[in-house]
N, C-alpha and C positions, 0 to 999 in steps of 0.2 A: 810409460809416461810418468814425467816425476809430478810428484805435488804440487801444488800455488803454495808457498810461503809469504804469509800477510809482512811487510815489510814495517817496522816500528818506529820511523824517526825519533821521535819524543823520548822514546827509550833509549835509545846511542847517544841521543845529546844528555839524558841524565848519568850515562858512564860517562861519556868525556866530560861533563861538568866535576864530578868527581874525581876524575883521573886528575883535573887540572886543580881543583883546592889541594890531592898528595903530592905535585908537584913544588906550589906554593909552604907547605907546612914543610916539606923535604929542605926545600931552599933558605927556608929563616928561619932554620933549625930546630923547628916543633916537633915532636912527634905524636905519635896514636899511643893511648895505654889502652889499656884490656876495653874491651865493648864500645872502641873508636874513641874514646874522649882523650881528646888533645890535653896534655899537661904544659898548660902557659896561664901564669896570673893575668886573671881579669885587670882592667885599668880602665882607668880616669885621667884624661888628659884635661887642663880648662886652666884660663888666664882666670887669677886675683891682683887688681892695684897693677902693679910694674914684675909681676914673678907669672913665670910658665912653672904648674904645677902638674905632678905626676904622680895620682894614688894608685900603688897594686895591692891587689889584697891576695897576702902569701901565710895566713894561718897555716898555725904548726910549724911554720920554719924557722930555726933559729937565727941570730944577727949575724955570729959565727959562720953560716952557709950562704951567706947573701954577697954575692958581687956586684957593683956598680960603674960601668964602664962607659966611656964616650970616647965615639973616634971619628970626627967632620961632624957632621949633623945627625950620625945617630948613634944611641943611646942603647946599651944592651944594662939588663938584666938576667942575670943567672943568680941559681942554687940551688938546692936539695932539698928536699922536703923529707925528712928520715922516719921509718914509724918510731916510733917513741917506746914500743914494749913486743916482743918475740912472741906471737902467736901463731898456731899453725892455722895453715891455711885451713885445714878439715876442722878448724876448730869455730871457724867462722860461722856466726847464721846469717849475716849479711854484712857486705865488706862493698862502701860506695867512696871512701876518703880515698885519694891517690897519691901514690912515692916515687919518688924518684927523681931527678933532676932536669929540672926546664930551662927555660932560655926563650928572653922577650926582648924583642927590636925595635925600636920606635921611632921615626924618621922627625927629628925635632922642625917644627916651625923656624922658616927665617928670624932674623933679628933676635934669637935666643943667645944669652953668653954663654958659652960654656966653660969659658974661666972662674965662674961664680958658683960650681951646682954646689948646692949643701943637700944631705939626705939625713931622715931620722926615720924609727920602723918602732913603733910602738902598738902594741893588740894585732896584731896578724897583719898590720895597714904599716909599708913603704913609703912614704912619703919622698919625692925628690924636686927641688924649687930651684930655678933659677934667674937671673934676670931677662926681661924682655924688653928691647928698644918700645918706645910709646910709639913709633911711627908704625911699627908692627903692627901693635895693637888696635890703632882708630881707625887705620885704612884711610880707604877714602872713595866716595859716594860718586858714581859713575852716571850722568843722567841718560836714560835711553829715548830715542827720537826716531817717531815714524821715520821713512825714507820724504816724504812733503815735507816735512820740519827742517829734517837736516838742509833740503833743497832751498828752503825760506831762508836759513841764515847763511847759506852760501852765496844769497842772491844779494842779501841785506851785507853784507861782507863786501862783493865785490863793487854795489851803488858805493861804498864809501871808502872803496878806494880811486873811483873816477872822479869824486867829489873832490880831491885832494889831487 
């Protein structure tokens, strides 16, 4: 007689949860460095005024390794982050800084131009600004109504089309 094996759902769904973020990092071209951490600048996406602004913070990297690319609505970021001084590895007592070269994708907001980006990268901080249409920006206020309400001003709707 074979064993009962307790079956784990919750477990299979945390690998395939996992399996599917290596999927997503494989595809928009992230990778894993040493002890899993992903090498891609953090970011800041947020409207100022009439500009769509975009902060990545890439300390250590020089302006010389930085590319900044747009193609439709999205926006890449690559470059290298180089170590700066040849040590050996046994010579380390603790080594948490990462090298090597990343690459960030960021699916721009409607109504951005992308005829206008300007970028500047001063103290480790990218900066990238473009313009944004205002209609972008304000949106617009959508009111939501019971299913009775809706039915009241369909009613009040249709008396004053009989009216006429």
């Amino acid at each position: 007689m074979l064993p009962m094996i307790r079956w784990e759902p919750f477990s299979e769904l945390s690998t395939f949860h996992r399996d599917i973020d290596d999927l997503f990092r494989r595809s928009f071209g992230l990778r894993r460095g040493e002890e899993g951490a992903v090498i891609s600048p953090m970011v800041n996406a947020y409207v100022s005024g009439d500009q769509f602004c975009i902060e990545a913070e890439i300390p250590g990297v020089e302006k010389k390794d930085l590319e900044i690319s747009v193609e439709g609505d999205v926006l890449t970021l690559r470059g290298e982050r180089k170590m700066s001084r040849e040590t050996k590895e046994e010579n380390y007592f603790l080594q948490e800084s990462r090298y090597g070269s990343f690459l960030r994708r960021l699916t721009l907001p409607e109504g951005v131009n992308t005829e206008n980006i300007q970028a500047s990268y001063e103290n480790g901080i990218l900066k990238v600004t473009m313009p944004i249409a205002q209609k972008a920006i304000t949106g617009r206020k959508i009111e939501i109504q019971a299913p009775g309400e809706q039915k009241q001003v369909t009613e009040k709707h249709e008396e004053a089309e009989q009216l006429h």
